[in-house]
N, C-alpha and C positions, 0 to 999 in steps of 0.2 A: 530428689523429692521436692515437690512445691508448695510453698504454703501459701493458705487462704485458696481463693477464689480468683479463676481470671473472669475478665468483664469482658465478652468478646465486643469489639468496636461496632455494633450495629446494635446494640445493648439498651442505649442512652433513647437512639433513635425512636427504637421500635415500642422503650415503656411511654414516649410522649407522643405518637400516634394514639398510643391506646389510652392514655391516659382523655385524648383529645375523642376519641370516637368514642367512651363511657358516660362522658359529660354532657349531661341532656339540657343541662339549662344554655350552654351555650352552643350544642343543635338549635335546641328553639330558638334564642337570637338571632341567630345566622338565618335560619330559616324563616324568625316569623315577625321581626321586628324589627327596627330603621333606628340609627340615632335622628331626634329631630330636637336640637335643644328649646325652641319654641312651643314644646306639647307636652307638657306635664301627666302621665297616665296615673291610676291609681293601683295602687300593688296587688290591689285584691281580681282586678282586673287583666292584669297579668297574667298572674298566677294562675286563676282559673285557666286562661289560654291555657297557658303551658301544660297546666295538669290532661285539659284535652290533648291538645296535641301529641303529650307522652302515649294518652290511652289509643287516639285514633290513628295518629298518622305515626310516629315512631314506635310502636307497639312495647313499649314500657310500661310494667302494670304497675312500677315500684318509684312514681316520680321523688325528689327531693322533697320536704317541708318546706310549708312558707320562709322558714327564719332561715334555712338551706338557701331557699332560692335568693332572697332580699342578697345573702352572703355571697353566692357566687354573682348575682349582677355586678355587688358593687368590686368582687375582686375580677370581673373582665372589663373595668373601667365605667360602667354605668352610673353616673352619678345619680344620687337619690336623696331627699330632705321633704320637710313638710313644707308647704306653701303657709304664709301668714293667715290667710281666711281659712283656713282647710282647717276639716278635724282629722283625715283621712291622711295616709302617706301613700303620697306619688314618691312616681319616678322621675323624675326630671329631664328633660330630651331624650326619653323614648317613646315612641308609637308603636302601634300594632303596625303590620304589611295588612292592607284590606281584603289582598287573595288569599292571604296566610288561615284570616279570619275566615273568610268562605272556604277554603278548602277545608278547614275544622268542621263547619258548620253541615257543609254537605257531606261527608263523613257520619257525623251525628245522625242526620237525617236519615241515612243510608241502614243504620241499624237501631233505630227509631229511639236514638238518644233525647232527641230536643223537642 
């Protein structure tokens, strides 16, 4: 008789695929953002994308919250801090992609979001 659980070898694999294909905020990065450490964005700006993006182009009706998102940018390596003039908090070297942004947008347009 055996005790416990066996873990078959493809186990570890298959929960960090999925782990990797559930996570929308680092879809959207991949998909809708560049590191540029010369372009400070601001979060709210982001975030907005992203929350479109979840709604238009990855059909996720259930995005993360901002304090979610701020958490996974900065644990996929996204550095973020306030600028000394700023009241606002940026991101610090990340940009949007410009087609990222129009493809959100014609989307929008497309079901007379904007």
């Amino acid at each position: 008789r055996q005790k416990g659980y066996t873990t078959p070898e493809s186990s570890p694999a298959t929960i960090d695929d999925w782990k990797q294909a559930s996570d929308s905020v680092a879809a959207w990065l991949h998909e809708c953002a560049v590191l540029d450490e010369y372009n400070p964005t601001r979060v709210d700006i982001l975030y907005d994308h992203y929350r479109l993006y979840c709604s238009l182009l990855a059909g996720i009706s259930h995005p993360v919250s901002l304090i979610a998102f701020g958490m996974r940018l900065t644990h996929l390596g996204v550095p973020r801090g306030t600028l000394a003039c700023e009241t606002r908090q940026k991101v610090r070297g990340l940009r949007l992609i410009p087609d990222a942004v129009e493809a959100v947008k014609k989307k929008s347009l497309a079901r007379g979001l904007a």
